[in-house]
C-alpha positions as MATLAB code, in Angstrom:
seq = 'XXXXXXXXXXXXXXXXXXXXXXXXXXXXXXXXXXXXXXXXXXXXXXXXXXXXXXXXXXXXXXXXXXXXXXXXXXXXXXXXXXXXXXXXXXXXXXXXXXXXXXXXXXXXXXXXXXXXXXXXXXXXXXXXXXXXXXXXXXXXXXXXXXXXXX';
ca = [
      91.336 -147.887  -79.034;
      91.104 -150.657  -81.633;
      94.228 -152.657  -80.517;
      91.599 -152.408  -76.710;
      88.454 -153.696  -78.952;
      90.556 -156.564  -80.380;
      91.933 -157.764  -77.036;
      87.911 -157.351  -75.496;
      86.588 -159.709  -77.871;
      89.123 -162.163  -77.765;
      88.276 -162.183  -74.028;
      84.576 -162.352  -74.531;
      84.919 -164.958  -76.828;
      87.308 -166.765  -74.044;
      83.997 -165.685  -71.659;
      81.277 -167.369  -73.591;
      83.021 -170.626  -74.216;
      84.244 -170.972  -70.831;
      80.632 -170.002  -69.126;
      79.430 -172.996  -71.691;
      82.160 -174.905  -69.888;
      80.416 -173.946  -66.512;
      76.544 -174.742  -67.441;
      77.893 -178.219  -68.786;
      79.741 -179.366  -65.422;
      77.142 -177.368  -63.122;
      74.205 -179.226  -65.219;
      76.207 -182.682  -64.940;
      76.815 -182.574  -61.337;
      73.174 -182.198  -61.220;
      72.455 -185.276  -63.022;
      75.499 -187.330  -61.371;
      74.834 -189.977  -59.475;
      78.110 -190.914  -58.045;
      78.834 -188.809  -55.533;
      82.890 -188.691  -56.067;
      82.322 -187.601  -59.727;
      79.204 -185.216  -58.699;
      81.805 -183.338  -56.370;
      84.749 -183.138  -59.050;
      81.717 -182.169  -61.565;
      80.746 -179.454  -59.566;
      84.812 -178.605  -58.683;
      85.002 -178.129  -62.656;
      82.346 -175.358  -63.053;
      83.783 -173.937  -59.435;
      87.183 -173.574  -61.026;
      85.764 -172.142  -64.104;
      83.965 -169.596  -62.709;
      87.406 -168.308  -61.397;
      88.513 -167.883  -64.546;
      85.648 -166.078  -66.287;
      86.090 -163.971  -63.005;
      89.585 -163.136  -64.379;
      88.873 -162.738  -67.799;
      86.218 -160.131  -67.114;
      88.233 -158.245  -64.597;
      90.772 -158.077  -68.134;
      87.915 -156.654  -69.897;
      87.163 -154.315  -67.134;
      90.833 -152.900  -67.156;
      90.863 -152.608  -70.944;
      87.396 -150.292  -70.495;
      85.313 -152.950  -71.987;
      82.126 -154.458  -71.179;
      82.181 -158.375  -70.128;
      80.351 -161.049  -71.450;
      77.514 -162.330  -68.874;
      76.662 -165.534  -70.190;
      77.780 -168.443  -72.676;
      77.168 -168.939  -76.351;
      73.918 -170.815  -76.789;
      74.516 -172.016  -79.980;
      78.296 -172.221  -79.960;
      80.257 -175.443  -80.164;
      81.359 -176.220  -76.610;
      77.805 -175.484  -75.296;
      76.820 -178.149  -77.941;
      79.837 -180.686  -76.064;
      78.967 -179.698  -72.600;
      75.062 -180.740  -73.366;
      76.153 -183.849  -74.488;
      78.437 -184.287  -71.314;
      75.107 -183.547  -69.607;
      73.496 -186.300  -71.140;
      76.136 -189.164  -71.027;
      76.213 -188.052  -67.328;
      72.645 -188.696  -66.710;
      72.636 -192.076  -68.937;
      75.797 -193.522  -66.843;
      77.517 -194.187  -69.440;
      81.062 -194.062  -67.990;
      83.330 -194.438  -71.091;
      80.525 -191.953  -73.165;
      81.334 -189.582  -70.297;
      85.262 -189.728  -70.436;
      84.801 -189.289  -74.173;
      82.822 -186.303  -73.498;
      85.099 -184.573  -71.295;
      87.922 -185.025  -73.775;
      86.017 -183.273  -76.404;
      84.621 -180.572  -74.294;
      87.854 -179.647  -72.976;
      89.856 -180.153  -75.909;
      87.398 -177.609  -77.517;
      87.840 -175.409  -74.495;
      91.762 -175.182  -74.269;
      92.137 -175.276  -77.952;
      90.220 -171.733  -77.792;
      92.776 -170.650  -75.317;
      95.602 -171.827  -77.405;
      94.528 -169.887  -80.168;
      94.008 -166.578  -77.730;
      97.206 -167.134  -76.281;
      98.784 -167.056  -80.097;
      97.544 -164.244  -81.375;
     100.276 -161.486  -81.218;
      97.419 -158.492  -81.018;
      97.333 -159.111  -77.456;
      99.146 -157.252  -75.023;
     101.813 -159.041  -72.587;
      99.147 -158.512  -69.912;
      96.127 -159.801  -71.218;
      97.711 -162.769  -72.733;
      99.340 -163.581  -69.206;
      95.750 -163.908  -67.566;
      94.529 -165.472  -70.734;
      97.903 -168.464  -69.763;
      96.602 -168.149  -66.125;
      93.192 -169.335  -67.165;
      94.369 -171.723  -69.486;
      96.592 -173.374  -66.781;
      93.512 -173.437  -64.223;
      91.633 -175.310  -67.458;
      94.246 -177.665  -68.116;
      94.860 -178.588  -64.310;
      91.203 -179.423  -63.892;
      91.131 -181.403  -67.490;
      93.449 -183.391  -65.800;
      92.044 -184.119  -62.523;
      88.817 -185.108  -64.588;
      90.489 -187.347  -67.155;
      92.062 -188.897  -63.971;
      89.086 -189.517  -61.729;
      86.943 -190.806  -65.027;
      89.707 -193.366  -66.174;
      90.217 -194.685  -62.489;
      86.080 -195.239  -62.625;
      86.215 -197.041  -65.497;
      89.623 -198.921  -65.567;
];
């Protein structure tokens, strides 16, 4: 039962951070203006949704309770506010560096999860899954930001 506990609070923790990840890009497609980056914005917090959907299911099958929401006062909620905020001021290269430290945050908490050896074969293989949506979307943001601003 412990070696369950262990692996349903590394996915809770993956939960929280990545719902802060969603409440940043939901609250910054909000505030965008631009209605190419309000649309990949909005994409972002689509995609992670999916995830958290397949990190709880994980939780579910190891008899644990999922996380609902993200971590108020945790460092990538912190990131994603400021996203929020560059976002609203239009501050293009503000927003790209924003982005890179949100999601550097985000899939350096996966990395971590997807180290530690406590985990079973099948929870770290949805943990890669969800770090693979992460890191696909990172991309398509870093992308559509640089274009804007090159």
């Amino acid at each position: 039962m412990a070696h369950e506990d262990h692996e349903v609070s590394l996915l809770n923790s993956l939960i929280e951070t990545t719902m802060d990840s969603v409440e940043g890009y939901r609250e910054s497609a909000d505030k965008a203006a631009n209605h190419e980056l309000k649309g990949q914005l909005a994409e972002r917090a689509m995609e992670r949704l999916q995830v958290v959907a397949m990190l709880r299911d994980q939780v579910l099958v190891l008899g644990g309770e999922p996380r609902e929401t993200g971590g108020i006062l945790g460092g990538a909620h912190r990131m994603f506010v400021n996203l929020k905020s560059v976002v609203a001021a239009r501050d293009e290269d503000a927003l790209l560096e924003e982005i890179r430290r949100g999601e550097t945050y985000l899939i350096n908490r996966f990395d971590e999860a997807l180290a530690d050896r406590n985990a079973s074969p099948d929870t770290r293989e949805v943990i890669a899954a969800g770090h693979g949506r992460i890191s696909a979307g990172y991309g398509k943001m870093l992308a559509l930001v640089s274009q804007r601003i090159s």
